[in-house]
N, C-alpha and C positions, 0 to 999 in steps of 0.2 A: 357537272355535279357539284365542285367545290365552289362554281359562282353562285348554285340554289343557297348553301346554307351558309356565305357569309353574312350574308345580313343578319340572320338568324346567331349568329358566332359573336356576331358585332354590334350589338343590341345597342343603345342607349340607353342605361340605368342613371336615376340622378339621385344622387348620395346628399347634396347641397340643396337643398330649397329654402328661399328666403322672401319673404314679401312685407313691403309696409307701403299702407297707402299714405300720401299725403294727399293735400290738395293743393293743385298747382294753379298759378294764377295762369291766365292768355298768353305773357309774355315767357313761360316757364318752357325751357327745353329739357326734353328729355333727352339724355346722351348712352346707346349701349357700348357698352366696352367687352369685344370679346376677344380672348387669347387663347391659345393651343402651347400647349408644352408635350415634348417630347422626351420622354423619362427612359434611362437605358432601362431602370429593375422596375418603374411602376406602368410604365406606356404611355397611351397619347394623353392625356386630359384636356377636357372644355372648361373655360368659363365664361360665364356672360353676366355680366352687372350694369343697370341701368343707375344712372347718375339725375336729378335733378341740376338745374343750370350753379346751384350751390353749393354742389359736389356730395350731398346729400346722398344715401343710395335708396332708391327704393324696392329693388328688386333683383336678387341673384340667383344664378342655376349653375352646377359645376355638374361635371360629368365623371360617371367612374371610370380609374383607368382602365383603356382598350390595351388589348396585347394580340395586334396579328399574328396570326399564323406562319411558320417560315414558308407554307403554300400558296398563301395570299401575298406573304411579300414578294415571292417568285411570281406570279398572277397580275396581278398590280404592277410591279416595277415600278419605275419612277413615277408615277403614278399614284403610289400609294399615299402618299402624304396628302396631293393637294383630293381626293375623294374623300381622303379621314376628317381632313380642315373644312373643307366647302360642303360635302355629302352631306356625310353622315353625324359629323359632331355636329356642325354648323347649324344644320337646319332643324335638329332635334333641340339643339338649344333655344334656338330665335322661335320654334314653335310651342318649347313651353312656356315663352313668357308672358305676360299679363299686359304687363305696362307697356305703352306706344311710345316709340322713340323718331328722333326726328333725323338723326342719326346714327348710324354703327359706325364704332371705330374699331379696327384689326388689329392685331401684329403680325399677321401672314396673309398674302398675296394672292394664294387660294382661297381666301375666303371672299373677294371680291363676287364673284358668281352669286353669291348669298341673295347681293342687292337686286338681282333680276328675280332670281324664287321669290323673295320677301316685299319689293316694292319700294324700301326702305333706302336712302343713299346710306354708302357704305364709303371709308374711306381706308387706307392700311396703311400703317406707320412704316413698312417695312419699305424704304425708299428703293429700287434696286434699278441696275445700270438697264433694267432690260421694262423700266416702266417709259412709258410714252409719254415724254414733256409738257404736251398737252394737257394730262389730267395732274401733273404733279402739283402740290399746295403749299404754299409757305405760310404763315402765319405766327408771328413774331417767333421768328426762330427753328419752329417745328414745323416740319415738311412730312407730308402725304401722299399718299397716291388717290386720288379718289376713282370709283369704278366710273367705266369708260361713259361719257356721254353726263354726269353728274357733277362735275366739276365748277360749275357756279352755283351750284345748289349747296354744295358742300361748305364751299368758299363762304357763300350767304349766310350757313345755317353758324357757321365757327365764328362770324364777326358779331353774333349776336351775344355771345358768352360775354361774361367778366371776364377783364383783363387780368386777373387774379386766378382765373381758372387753370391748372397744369393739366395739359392732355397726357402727359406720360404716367403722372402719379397713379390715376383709376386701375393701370396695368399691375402694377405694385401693392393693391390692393389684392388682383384677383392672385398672383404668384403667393402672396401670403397666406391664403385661405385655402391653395393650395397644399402650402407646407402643413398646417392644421390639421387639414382633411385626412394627410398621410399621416401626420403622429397621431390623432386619433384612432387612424385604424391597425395602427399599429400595436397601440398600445393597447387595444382590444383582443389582439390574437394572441 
């Protein structure tokens, strides 16, 4: 019974909509940047920001914070995270956006699944001792995991950027719009 109404508990509402169109030329990549944080008092939040190859954005979604239940975290178990990251934030995110990307970049490891729902290579910053060598990426300096079997496709799509491009920065972007998002609503109640 309590697995009928999570979904329904754990809605995605999106509090952040943002869109501008440009026009891109042939050579123009679109890059999504998405990241999950994990707040003790606010809960999970999404973001997803799409970057033109100029760091440009042209499109963001964030999500309101989720707050499981202590029955779905008992339910869930270790589990619970990567269904919140890959499930339910993940694909509510990647399906309300607009704009085509040629890649997704992560900061969680769970969201690697994304790139088989979506079509879409995916790659996660999050390096860990427990990724397969195989897909791992280096690229001056910044190492990736790319989802399994994409790993020259990734490798290809990241040597087409400016070498001026920071893949870390875009994150830094979505964690401050975060903070926003919370003094705004804070500052509302």
């Amino acid at each position: 019974m309590i697995a009928a109404t999570l979904p329904r508990q754990l809605t995605m509402q999106h509090e952040c909509r943002w869109r501008h169109t440009i026009l891109a030329t042939k050579k123009d990549i679109n890059l999504g940047f998405y990241l999950v944080q994990n707040d003790e008092t606010a809960g999970w939040m999404g973001g997803y920001l799409v970057l033109n190859s100029s760091g440009r954005p042209l499109e963001f979604h964030c999500s309101l914070p989720l707050r499981p239940t202590r029955t779905q975290q008992i339910l869930y178990g270790p589990s619970l995270g990567a269904y919140l990251v890959g499930d339910l934030i993940g694909k509510a995110l990647l399906d309300r956006a607009k704009m085509k990307t040629q890649l997704v970049l992560a900061d969680n490891v769970d969201a690697l699944p994304l790139a088989r729902r979506s079509g879409i290579p995916f790659a996660c910053t999050e390096v860990s001792k427990r990724a397969n060598i195989d897909d791992v990426i280096e690229v001056d300096g910044w190492q990736a995991i790319a989802s399994p079997g994409q790993r020259g496709e990734v490798m290809e799509i990241l040597q087409e950027l400016p070498a001026t491009f920071d893949l870390n920065e875009p994150f830094d972007r979505i964690r401050e719009a975060f903070s926003e998002a919370r003094g705004t609503s804070r500052a509302a109640a």
